[in-house]
Residue frames as qw, qx, qy, qz and C-alpha x, y, z in Angstrom:
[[0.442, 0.384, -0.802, 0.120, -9.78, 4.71, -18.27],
 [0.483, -0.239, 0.664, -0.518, -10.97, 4.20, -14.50],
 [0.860, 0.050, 0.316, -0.397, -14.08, 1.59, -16.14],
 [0.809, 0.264, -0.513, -0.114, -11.60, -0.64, -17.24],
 [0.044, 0.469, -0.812, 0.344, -11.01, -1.46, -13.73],
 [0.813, -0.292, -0.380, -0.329, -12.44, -5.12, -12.11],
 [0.229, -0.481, 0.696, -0.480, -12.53, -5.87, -9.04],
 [0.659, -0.075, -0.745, -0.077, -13.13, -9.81, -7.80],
 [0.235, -0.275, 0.720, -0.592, -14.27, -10.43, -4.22],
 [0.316, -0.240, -0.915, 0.066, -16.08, -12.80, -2.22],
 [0.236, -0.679, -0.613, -0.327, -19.08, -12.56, -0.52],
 [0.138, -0.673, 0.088, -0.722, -19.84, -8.87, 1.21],
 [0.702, -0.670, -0.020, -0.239, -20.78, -10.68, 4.56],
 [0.884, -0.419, 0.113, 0.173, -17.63, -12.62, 5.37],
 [0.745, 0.368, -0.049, 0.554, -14.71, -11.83, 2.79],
 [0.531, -0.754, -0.172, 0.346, -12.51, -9.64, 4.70],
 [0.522, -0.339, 0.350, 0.700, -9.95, -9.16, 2.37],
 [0.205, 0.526, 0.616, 0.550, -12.33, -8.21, -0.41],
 [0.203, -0.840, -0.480, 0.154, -13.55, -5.35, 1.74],
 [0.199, -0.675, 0.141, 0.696, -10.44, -3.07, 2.15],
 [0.246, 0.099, 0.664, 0.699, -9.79, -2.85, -1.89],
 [0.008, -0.627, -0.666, -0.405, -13.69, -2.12, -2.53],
 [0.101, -0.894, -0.402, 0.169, -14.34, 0.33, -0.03],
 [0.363, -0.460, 0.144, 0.797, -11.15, 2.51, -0.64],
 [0.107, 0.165, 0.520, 0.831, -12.20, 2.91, -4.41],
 [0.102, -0.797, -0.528, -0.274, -15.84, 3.61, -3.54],
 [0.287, -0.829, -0.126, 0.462, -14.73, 6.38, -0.46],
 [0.360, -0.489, 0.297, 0.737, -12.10, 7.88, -3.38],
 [0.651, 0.612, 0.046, -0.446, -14.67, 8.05, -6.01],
 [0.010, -0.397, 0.869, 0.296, -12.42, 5.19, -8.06],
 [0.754, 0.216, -0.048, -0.619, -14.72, 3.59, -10.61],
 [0.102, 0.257, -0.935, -0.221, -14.66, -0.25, -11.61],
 [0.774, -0.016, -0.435, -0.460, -16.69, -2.81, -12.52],
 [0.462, -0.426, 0.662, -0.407, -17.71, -5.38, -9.39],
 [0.661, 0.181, -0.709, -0.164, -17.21, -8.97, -10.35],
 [0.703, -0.275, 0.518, -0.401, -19.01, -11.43, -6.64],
 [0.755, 0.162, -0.552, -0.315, -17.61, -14.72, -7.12],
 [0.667, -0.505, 0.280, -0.471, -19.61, -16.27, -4.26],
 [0.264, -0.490, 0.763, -0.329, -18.20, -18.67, -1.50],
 [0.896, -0.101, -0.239, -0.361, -19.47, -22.54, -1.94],
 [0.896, -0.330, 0.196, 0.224, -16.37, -23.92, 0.00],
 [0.089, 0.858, -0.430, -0.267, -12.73, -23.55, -0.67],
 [0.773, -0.050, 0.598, 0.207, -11.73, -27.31, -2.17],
 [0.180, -0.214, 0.708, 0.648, -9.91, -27.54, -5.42],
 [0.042, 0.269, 0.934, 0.231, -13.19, -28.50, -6.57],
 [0.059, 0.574, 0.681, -0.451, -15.22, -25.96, -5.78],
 [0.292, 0.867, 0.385, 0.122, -16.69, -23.36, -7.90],
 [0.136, -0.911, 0.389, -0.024, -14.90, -20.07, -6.25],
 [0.652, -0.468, 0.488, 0.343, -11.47, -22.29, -6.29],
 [0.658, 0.052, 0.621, 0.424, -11.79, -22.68, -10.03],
 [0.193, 0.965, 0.178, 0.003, -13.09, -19.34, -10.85],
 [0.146, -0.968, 0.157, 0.134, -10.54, -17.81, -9.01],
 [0.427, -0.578, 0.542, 0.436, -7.36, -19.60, -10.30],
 [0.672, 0.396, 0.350, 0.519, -7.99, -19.43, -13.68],
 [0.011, 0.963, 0.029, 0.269, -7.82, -15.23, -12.64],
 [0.040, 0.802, -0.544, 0.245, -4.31, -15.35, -10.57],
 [0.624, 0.304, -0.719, 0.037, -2.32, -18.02, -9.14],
 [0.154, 0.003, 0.658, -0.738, -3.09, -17.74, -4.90],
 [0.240, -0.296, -0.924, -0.043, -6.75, -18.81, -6.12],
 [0.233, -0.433, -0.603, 0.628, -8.18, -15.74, -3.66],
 [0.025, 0.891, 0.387, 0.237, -10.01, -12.96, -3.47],
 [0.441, 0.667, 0.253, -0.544, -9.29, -9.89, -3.91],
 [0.562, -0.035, 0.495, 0.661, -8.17, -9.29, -7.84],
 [0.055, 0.712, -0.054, -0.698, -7.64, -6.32, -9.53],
 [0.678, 0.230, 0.487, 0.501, -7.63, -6.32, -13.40],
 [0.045, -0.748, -0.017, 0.662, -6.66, -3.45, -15.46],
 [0.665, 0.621, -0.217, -0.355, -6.91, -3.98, -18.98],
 [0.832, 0.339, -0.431, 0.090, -5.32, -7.12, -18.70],
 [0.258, 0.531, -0.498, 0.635, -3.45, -6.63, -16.04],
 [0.762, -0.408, -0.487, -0.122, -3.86, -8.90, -12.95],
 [0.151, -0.490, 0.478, -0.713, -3.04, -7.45, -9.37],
 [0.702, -0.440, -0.560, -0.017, -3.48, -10.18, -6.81],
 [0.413, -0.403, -0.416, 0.703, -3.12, -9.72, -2.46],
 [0.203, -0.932, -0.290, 0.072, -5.18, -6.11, -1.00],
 [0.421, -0.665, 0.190, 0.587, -1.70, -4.70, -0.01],
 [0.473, -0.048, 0.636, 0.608, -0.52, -5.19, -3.45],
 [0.096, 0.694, 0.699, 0.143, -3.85, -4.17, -4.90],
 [0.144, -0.946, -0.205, 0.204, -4.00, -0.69, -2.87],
 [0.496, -0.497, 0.335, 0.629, -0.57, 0.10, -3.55],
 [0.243, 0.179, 0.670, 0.678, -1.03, -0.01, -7.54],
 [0.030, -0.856, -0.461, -0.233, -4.14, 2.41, -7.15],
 [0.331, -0.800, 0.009, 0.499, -1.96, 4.67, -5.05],
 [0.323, -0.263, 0.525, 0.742, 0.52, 4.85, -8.20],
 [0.179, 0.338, 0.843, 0.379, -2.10, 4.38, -10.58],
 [0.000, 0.715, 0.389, 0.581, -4.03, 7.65, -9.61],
 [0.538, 0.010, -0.305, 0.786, -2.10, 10.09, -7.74],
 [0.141, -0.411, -0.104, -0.895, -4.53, 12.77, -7.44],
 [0.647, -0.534, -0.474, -0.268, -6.92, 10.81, -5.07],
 [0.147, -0.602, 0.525, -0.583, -3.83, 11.04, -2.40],
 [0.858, -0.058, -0.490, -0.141, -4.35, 7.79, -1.43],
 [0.728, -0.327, -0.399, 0.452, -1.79, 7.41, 1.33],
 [0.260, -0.861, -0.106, 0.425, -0.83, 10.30, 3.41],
 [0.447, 0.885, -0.037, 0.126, 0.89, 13.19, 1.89],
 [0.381, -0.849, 0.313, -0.189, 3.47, 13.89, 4.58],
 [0.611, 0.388, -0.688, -0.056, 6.29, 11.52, 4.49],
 [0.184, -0.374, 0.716, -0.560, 6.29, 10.98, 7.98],
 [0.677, 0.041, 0.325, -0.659, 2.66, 10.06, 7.90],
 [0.699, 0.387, -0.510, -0.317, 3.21, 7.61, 5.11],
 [0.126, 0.456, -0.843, 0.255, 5.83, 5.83, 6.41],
 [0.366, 0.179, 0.704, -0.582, 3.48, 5.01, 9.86],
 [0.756, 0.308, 0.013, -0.578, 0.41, 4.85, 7.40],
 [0.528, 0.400, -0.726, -0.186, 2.67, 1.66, 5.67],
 [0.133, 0.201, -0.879, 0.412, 3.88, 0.29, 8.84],
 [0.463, 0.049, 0.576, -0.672, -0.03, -0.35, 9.66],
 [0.695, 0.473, -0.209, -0.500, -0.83, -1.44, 6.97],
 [0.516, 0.463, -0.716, -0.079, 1.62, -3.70, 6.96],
 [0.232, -0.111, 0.868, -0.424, 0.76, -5.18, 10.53],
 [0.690, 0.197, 0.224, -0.660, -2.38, -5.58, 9.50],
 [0.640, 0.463, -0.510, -0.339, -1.49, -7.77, 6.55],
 [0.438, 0.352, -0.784, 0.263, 0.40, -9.90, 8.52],
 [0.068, 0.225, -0.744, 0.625, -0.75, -9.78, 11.99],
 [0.668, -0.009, 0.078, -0.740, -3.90, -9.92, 14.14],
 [0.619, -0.003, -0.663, -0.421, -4.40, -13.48, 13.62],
 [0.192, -0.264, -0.926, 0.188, -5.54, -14.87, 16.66],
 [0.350, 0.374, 0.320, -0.797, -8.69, -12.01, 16.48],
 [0.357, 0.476, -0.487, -0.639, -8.97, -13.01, 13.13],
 [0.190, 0.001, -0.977, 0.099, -9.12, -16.56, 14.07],
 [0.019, -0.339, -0.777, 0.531, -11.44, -16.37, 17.03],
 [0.309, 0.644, 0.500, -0.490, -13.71, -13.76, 15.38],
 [0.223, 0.174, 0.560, 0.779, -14.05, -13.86, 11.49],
 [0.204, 0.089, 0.023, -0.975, -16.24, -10.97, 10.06],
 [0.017, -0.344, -0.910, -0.229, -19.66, -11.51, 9.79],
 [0.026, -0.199, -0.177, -0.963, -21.24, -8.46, 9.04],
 [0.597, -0.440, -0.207, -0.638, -25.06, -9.29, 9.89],
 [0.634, -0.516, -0.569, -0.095, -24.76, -10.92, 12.66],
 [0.206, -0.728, 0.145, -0.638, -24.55, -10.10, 16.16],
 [0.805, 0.119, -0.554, 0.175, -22.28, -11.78, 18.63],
 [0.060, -0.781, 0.416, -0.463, -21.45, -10.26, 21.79],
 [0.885, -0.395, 0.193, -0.152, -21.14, -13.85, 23.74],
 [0.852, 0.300, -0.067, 0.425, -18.42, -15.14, 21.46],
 [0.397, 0.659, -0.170, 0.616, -16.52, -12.11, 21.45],
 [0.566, -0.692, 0.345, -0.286, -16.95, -12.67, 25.81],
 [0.972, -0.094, 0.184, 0.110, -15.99, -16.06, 25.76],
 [0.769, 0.433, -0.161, 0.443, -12.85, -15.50, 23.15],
 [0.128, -0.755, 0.445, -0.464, -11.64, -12.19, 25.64],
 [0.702, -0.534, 0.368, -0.294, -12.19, -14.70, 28.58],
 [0.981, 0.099, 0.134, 0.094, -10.73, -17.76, 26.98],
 [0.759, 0.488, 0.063, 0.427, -8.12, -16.32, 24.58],
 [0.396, -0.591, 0.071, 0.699, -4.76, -14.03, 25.91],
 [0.229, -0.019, 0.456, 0.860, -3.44, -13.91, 22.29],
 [0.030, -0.835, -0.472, -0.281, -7.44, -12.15, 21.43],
 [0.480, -0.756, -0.211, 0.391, -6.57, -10.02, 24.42],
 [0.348, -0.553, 0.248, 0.715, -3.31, -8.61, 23.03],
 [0.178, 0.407, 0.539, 0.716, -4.34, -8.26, 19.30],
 [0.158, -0.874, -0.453, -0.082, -7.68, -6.15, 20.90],
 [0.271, -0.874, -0.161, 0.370, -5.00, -4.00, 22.72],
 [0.543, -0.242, 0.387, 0.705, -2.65, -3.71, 20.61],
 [0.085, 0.647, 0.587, 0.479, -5.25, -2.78, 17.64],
 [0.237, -0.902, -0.329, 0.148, -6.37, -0.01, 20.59],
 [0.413, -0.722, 0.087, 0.548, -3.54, 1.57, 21.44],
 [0.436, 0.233, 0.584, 0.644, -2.23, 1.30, 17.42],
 [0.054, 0.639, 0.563, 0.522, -5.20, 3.39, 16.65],
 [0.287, -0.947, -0.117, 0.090, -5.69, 6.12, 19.74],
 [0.483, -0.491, 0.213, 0.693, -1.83, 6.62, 19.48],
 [0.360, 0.212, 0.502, 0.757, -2.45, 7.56, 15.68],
 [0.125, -0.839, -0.511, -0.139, -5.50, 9.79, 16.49],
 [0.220, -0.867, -0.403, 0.192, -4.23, 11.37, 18.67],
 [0.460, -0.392, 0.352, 0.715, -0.97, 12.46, 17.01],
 [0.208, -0.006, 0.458, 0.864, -2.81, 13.39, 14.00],
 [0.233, 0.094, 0.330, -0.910, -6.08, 14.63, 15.16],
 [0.302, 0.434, 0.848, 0.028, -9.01, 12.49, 13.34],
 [0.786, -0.181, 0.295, -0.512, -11.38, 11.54, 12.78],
 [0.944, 0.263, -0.179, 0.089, -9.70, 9.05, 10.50],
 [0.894, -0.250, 0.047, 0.368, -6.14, 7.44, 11.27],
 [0.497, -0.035, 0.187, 0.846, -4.26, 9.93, 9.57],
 [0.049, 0.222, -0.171, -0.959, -6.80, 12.84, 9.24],
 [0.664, 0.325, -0.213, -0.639, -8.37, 12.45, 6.38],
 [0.950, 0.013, 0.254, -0.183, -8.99, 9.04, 4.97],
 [0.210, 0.653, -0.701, -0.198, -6.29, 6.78, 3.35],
 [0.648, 0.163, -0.692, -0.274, -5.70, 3.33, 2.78],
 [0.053, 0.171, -0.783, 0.596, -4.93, 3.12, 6.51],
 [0.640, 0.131, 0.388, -0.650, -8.72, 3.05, 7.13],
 [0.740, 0.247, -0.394, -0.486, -9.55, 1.24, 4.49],
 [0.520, 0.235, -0.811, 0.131, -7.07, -1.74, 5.25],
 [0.032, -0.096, -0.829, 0.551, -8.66, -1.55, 9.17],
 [0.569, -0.152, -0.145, -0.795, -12.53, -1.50, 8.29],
 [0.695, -0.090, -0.707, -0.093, -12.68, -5.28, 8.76],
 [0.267, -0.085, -0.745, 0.605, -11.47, -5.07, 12.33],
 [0.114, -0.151, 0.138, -0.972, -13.74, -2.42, 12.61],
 [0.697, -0.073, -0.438, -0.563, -16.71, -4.55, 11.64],
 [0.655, 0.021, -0.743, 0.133, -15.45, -7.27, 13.71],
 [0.048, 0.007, -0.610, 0.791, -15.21, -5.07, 17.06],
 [0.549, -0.037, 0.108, -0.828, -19.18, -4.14, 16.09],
 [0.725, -0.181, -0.521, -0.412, -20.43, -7.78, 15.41],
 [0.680, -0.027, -0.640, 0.357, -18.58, -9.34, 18.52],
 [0.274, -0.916, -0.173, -0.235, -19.22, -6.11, 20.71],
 [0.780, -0.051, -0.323, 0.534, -15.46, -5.79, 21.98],
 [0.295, -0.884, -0.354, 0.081, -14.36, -3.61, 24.27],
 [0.463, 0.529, 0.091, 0.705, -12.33, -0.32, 23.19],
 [0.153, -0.328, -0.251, 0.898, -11.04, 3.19, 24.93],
 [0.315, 0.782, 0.422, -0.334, -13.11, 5.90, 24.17],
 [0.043, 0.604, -0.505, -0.615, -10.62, 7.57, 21.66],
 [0.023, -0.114, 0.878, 0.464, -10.85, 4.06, 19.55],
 [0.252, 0.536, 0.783, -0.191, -14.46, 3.63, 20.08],
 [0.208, 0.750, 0.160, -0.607, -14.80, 7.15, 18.36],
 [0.340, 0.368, -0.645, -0.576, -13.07, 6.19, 15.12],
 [0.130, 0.229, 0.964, 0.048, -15.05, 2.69, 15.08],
 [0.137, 0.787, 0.297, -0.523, -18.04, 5.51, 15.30],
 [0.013, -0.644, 0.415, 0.642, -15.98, 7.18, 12.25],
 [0.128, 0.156, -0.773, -0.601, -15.13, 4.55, 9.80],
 [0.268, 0.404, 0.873, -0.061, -18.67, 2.94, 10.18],
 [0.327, 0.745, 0.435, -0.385, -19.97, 6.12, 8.69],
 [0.039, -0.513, 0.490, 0.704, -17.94, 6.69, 6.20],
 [0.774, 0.297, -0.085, -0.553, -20.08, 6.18, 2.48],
 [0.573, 0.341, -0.687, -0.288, -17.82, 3.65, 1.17],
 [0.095, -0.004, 0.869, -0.486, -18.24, 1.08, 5.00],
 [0.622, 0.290, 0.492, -0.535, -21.89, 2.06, 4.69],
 [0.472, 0.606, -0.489, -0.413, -21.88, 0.81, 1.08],
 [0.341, 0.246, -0.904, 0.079, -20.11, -2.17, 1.46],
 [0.157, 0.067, 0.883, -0.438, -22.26, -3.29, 5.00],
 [0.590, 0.339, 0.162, -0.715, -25.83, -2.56, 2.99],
 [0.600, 0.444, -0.586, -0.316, -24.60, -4.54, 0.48],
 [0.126, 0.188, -0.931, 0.286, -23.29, -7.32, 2.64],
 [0.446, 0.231, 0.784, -0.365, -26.91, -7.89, 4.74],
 [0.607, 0.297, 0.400, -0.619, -28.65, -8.02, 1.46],
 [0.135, 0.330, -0.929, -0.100, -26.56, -10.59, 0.35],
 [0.771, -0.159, 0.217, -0.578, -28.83, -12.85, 2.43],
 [0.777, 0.375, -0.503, -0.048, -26.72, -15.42, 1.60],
 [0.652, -0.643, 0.337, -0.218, -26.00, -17.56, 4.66],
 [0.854, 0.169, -0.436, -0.227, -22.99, -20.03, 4.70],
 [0.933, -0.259, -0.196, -0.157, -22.49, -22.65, 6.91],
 [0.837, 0.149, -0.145, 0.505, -18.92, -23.37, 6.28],
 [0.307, 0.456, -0.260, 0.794, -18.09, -19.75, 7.66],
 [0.328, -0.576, 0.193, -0.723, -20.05, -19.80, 10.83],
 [0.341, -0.170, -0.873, 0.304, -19.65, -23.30, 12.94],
 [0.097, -0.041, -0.691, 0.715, -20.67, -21.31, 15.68],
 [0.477, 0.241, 0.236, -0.812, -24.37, -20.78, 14.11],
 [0.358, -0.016, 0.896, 0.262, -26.87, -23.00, 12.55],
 [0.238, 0.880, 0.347, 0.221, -29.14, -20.05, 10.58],
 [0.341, 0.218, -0.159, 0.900, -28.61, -16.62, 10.09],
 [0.100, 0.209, 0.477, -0.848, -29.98, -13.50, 12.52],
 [0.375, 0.071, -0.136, -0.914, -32.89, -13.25, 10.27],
 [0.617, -0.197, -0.290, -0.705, -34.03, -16.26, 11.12],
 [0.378, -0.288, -0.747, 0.465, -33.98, -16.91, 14.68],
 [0.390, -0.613, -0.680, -0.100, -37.20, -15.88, 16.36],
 [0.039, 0.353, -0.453, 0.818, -37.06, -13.70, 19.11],
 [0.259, -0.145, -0.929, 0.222, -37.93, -14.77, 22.22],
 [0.263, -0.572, -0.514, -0.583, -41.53, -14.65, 23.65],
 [0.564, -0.633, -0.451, 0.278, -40.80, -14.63, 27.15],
 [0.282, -0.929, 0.101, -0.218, -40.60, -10.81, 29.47]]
């Protein structure tokens, strides 16, 4: 039954929300069929706008189908794969752990948005001026960074890692993006959170998803003001 599942996302370098959904089924061995229906701009008019709302009504990325069955919004998305294949153990076992494993999940969904703002993912490149300039510029960066810290070393340290609850769960999944973000932008993290950032980057279904993402090679504009190529092609400088 699993290969009648499709997944829709956007492109591997920037789509944040397409990430948590894809890596959870690769890290849980959860088969489906990947369906890239790349970024060209978000205008009624654009390609990806008119793909994606004849597939659910929000127009976005991700979407789940199950034999017919359309599953729009990540949160929504994981949640029906937790029910949908109970053996994988998808969210913590413990009720306790759940609970807390929701309630992050659920900030996440919601919150974060002036990191999210100030530094959208962008998997190949490498940013560590922006990500000064927003700390130095931006409070509300400031408190999402600590809050995101302390969110994660308090969950470590109460259930011992390497992952947020132990073992893996959707909780990681749903915080890989940030993760990615803290590595293109070089932000700065205790040593407890630096060690899961260390963690979920090695997990198969992160490395998966970021191999895939730089050989995309697919640079676009509209998601990176702040650059006018991508890292592979800017020079490096000749001078000592």
């Amino acid at each position: 039954m699993e290969n009648h599942l499709k997944l829709y996302i956007g492109n591997k370098n920037y789509s944040s929300w397409s990430m948590r959904p894809w890596v959870l089924m690769k890290q849980m061995d959860i088969s489906f069929d990947e369906h890239l229906v790349r970024f060209d701009g978000f205008t009624p008019e654009s390609c990806f706008k008119k793909t994606m709302a004849e597939l659910c009504p929000t127009g976005r990325v991700p979407v789940l189908v199950d034999s017919g069955l359309v599953i729009w919004d990540s949160l929504a998305i994981v949640e029906y794969l937790a029910e949908r294949f109970p053996d994988r153990h998808l969210w913590p076992q413990q009720p306790d752990a759940r609970a807390l494993a929701r309630s992050l999940c659920a900030e996440m969904h919601s919150g974060f948005t002036a990191l999210r703002a100030a530094c959208p993912m962008n998997i190949e490149a490498s940013l560590p001026d922006i990500g000064a300039l927003m700390l130095r510029d931006r409070p509300s960066v400031r408190d999402d960074l600590a809050r995101i810290d302390h969110m994660w070393s308090s969950s470590l340290a109460r259930f011992g890692g390497p992952m947020l609850f132990g073992r893996y769960t959707i909780a990681d999944a749903f915080f890989a993006p940030v993760v990615m973000r803290i590595k293109t932008y070089h932000l700065p993290l205790s040593e407890l959170a630096r060690g899961y950032v260390q963690a979920c980057l090695s997990t198969s279904g992160v490395e998966a998803w970021v191999d895939e993402a730089i050989a995309e090679n697919d640079f676009r504009d509209f998601e990176e003001p702040y650059r006018l190529k991508p890292s592979s092609e800017i020079k490096p400088s000749s001078e000592n």
